[in-house]
N, C-alpha and C positions, 0 to 999 in steps of 0.2 A: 189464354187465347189472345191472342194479338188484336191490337184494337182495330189494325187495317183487315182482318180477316172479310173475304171474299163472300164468302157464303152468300147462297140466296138472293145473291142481285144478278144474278144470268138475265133480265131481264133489259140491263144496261149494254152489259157488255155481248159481241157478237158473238155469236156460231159459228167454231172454228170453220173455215171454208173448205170446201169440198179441196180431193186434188186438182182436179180440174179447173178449180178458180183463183188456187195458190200460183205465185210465179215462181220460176227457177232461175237459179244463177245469178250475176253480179246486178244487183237491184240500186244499188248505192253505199256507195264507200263513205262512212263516218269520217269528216272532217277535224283535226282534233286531238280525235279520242284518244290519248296517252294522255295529253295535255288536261283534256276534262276531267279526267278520271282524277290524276292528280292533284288536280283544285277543290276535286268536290267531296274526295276522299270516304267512296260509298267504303262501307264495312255491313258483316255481317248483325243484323237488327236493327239497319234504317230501310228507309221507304223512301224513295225517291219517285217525283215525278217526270216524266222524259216526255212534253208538252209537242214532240217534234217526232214520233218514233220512225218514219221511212220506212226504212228498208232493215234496222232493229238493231243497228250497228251499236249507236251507243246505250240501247239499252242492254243487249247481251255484254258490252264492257260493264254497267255497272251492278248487273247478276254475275260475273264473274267474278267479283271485288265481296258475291256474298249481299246485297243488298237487294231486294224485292220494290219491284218496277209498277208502277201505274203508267202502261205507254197507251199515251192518245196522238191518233192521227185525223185528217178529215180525208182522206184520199182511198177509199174502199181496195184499189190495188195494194196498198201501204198497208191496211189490216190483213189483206191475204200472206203477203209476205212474209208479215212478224206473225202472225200463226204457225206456217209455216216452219218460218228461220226458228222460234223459239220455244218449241213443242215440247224439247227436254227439260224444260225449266218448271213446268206443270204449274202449280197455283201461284208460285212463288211473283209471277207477271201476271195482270191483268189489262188486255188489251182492249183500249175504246175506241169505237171512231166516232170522233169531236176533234173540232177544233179547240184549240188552248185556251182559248177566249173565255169559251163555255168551261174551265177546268174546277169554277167552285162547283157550280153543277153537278160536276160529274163526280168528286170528291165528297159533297152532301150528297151524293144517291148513295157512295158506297160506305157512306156514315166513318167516315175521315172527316179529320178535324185541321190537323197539321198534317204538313211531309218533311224529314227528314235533308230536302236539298231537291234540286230542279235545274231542271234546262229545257232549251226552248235552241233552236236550229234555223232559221226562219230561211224562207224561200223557195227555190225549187230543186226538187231531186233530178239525181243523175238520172234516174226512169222516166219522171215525168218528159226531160227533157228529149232523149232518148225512143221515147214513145211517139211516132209519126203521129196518133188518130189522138195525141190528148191537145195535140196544136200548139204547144211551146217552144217548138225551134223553127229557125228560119230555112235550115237549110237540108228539111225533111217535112215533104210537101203530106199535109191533112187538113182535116178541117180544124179550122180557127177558132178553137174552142177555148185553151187558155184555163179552165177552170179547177183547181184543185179537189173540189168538191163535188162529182159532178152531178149531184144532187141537186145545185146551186144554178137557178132559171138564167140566169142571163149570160151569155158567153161574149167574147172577143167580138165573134163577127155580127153578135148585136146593137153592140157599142158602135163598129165601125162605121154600121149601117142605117141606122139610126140616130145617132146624135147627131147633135148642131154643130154647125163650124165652131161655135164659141165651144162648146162644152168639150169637144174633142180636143184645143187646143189647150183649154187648161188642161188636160190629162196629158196630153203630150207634155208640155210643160214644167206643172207638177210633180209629175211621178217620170217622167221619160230625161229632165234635166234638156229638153230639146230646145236649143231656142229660135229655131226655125218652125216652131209648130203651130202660128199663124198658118205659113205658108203652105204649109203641109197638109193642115184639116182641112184648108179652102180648096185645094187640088183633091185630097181625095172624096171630099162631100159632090164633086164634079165628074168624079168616076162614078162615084157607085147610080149616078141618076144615070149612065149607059151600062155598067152592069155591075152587079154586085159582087161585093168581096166577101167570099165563103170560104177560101183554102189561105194557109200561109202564104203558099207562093204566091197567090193572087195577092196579097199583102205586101209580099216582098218585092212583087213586080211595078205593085203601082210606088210602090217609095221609091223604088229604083230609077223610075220615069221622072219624079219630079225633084230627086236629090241622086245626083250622079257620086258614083263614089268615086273618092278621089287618094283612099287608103285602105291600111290592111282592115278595117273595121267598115261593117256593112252600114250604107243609112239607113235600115231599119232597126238598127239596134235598140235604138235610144224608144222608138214607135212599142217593140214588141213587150220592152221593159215596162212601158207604160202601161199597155193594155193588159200584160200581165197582172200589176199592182192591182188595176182600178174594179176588172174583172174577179180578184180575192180581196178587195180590201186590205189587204197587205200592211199596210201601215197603220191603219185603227186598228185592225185585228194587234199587233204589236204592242200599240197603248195600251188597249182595253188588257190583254195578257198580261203584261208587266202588273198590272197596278195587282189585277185579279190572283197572279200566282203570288205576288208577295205577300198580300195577307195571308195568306196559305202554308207559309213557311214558318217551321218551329225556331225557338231563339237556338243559334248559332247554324242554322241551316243556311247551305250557302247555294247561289242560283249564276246559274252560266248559261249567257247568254252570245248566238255566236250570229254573227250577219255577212253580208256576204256587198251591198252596195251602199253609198254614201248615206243615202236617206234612212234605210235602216239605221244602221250605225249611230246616226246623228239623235236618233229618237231613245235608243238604248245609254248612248253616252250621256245624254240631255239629264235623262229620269235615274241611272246611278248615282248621279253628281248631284243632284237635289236630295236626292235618300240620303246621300251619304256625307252631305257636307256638316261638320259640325257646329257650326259660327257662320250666320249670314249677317250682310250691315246692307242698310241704306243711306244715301246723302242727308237725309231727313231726320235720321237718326242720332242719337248723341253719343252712343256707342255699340259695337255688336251685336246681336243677340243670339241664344242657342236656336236652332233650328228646329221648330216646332215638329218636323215635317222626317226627321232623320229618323231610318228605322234600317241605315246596314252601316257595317264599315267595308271598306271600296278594298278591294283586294287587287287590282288590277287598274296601276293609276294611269299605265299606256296597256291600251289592248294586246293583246296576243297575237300573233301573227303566224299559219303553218312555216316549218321550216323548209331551210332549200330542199330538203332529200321530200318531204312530203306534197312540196310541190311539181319535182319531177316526174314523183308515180301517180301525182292526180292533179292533173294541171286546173282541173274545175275551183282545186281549192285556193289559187291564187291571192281570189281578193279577202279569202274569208279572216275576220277580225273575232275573237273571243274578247270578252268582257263577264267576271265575274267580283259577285259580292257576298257577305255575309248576314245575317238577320242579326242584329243586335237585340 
């Protein structure tokens, strides 16, 4: 028996979802996948973890390669989905809904110890986006909900509507790259005291009013990105995952990590480079020293980038960047 065997933990993982709660049709296009596949070189009698599973894309790549999948998602449509999409695959996947963060968690309930290799996807799906009533596009009017989880109490239009001019401008700020969001939190802390902002468009109408556009790019972009991040924690979830999935990884398991905007990027580039350097020095120092700290070697010393042809059939995948490493 295989040490990842399933048995007996139905208690973790869901009940496959009725038809009725299952979606159909194109739920999201794996970003990649040729590319990851290739890096991570599932084969038949590994176990990989797919920290990010969507719409099951790149986990049915790496159960076709023969490899047996732990896919966790936090997004209960995303569980429907991969039931759904991956039903022929019978035990060989076990699908959670968790976020990544929570991934030793969920790996000690089902008495795993190591995975054989991992990836993690980080951001929003083509569905999420795509989906008027989950509130993450500008330009498909619902409510301003923003939450990937939606289990998760506090949404977009609570932030909006609630916080302080200071608080909301760090978040703009921060997570939004805005740097008009002084301007911006003091105007709309000014609306919502005449009426409150509950729908995107209501969102998009008041940034409109106080940031005229003046190009192809909406001024709410940088807004909706923010309250995106700050409503999933986006970025700690990222940290906390990295640190969490790599103790996780058997020696020579390798972990592919893909992002899609600078901030992400800069946090995954940050923490491979520290893993993976093997000689650090300080000015203090008398000479080098090994890196207490190193536990990959960097497979991927410039990220990966889709190609033109994958960017013409999915323009979503523009900005996405790949980064992958090895467990030494």
């Amino acid at each position: 028996m295989k040490s990842w065997d399933f048995e007996d933990q139905a208690l973790l993982i869901l009940e496959k979802p009725t038809d009725s709660e299952s979606s159909s049709g194109s739920y999201h296009i794996p970003v990649m996948a040729d590319e990851v596949v290739a890096l991570l070189r599932p084969a038949p009698g590994m176990l990989f973890l797919d920290g990010t599973a969507g719409g099951g894309g790149h986990t049915e790549k790496l159960l076709q390669h023969g490899a047996d999948v732990i896919a966790l998602d936090q997004d209960s449509d995303a569980i429907a989905q991969c039931h759904d999409r991956l039903a022929t695959y019978g035990r060989r996947v076990q699908i959670v809904q968790s976020n990544f963060r929570h991934a030793d968690t969920v790996l000690a309930g089902l008495g795993i110890d190591k995975v054989g290799g991992a990836l993690i996807d980080v951001g929003v799906s083509s569905h999420q986006l795509d989906t008027a009533g989950r509130g993450f596009a500008m330009m498909k009017d619902g409510p301003l909900d923003m939450r990937m989880d939606r289990e998760s109490p506090r949404t977009a239009a609570d932030i909006v509507n609630t916080e302080s001019v200071g608080e909301l401008a760090r978040i703009f700020r921060e997570y939004g790259e805005e740097p008009r969001a002084m301007h911006i939190a003091a105007r709309l802390v000014a609306a919502r005291e005449k009426r409150q902002i509950l729908t995107t468009f209501d969102l998009t109408a008041a940034i409109a009013s106080i940031i005229p556009r003046t190009g192809p790019r909406h001024p709410a972009t940088r807004i909706f990105q923010a309250l995106r991040i700050a409503v999933n924690d986006e970025l700690g979830v990222i940290r906390e995952g990295l640190e969490v999935i790599s103790q996780r990884l058997a020696h020579g398991a390798r972990f592919a990590v893909i992002t899609f905007h600078s901030l992400e990027d800069r946090i995954v580039k940050n923490y491979f480079r520290d893993k993976s350097t093997e000689w650090i020095d300080r000015p203090e120092w008398p000479e080098p020293r090994r890196n207490p700290e190193r536990i990959f070697r960097l497979l991927t010393p410039r990220p990966i980038d889709p190609s033109k042809e994958e960017v013409e059939a999915n323009p979503r995948s523009r900005s996405a960047k790949l980064r992958v490493v090895e467990r030494i």
